[in-house]
C-alpha positions as CSV (number, residue, x, y, z in Angstrom):
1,X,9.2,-10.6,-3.4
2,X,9.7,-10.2,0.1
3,X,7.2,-7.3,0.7
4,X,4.7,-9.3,-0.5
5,X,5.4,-12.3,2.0
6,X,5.7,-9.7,4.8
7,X,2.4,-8.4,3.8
8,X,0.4,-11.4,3.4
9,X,2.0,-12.5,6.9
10,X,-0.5,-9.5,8.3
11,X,-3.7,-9.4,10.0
12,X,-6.9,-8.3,8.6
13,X,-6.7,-5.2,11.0
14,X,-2.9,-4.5,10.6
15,X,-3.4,-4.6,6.4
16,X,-6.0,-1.8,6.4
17,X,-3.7,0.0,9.0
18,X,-1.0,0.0,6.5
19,X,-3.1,0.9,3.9
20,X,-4.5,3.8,5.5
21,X,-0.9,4.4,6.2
22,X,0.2,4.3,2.8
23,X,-2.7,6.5,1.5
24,X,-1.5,9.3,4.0
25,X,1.8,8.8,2.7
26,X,1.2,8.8,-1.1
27,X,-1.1,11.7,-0.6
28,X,1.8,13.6,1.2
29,X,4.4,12.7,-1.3
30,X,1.8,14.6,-4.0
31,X,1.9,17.6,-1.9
32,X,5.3,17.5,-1.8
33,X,5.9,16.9,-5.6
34,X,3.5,19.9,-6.7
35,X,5.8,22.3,-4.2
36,X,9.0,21.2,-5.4
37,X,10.3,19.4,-2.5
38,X,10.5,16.2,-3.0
39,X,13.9,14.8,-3.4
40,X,13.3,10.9,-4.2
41,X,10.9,11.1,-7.6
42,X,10.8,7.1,-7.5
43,X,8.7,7.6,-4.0
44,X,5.1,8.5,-5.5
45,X,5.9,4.9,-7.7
46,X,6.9,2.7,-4.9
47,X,3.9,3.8,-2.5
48,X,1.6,3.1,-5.5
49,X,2.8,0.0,-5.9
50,X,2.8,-0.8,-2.1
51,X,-0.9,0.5,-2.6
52,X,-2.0,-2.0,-5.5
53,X,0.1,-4.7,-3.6
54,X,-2.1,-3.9,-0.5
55,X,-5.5,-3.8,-2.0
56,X,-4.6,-7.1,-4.0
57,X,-3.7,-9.0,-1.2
58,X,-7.3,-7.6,0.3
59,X,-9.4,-8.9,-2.3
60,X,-7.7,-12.1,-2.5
61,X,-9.0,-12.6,1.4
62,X,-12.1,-11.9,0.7
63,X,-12.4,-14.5,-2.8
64,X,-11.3,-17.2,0.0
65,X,-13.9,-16.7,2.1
66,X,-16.5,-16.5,-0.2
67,X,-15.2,-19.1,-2.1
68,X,-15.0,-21.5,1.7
């Protein structure tokens, strides 16, 4: 639970940093899976979580300011 409190403690600008992080990273992870050289399988999982995490904590931002 504490990724999400550490993510929701970011700024707009810092969130979509991270997630453009995260997308470089998951994207690298695939490359590295369909060559064989990826050593922790349970990576491509935890930065597609971190992803959904991310995105979710986007949309709910933007329900509260419609919703204000």
């Amino acid at each position: 639970m504490s990724e999400i409190d550490d993510l929701r403690g970011l700024n707009d600008v810092d969130l979509s940093e991270d997630l453009e992080s995260t997308h470089r990273e998951l994207m690298n992870l695939r490359f590295q899976s369909a060559t064989m050289q990826l050593s922790d399988v349970n990576a491509i999982r935890k930065s597609r979580k971190r992803l959904a995490r991310i995105k979710t904590i986007i949309r709910e931002r933007e329900l509260a300011r419609v919703t204000q």
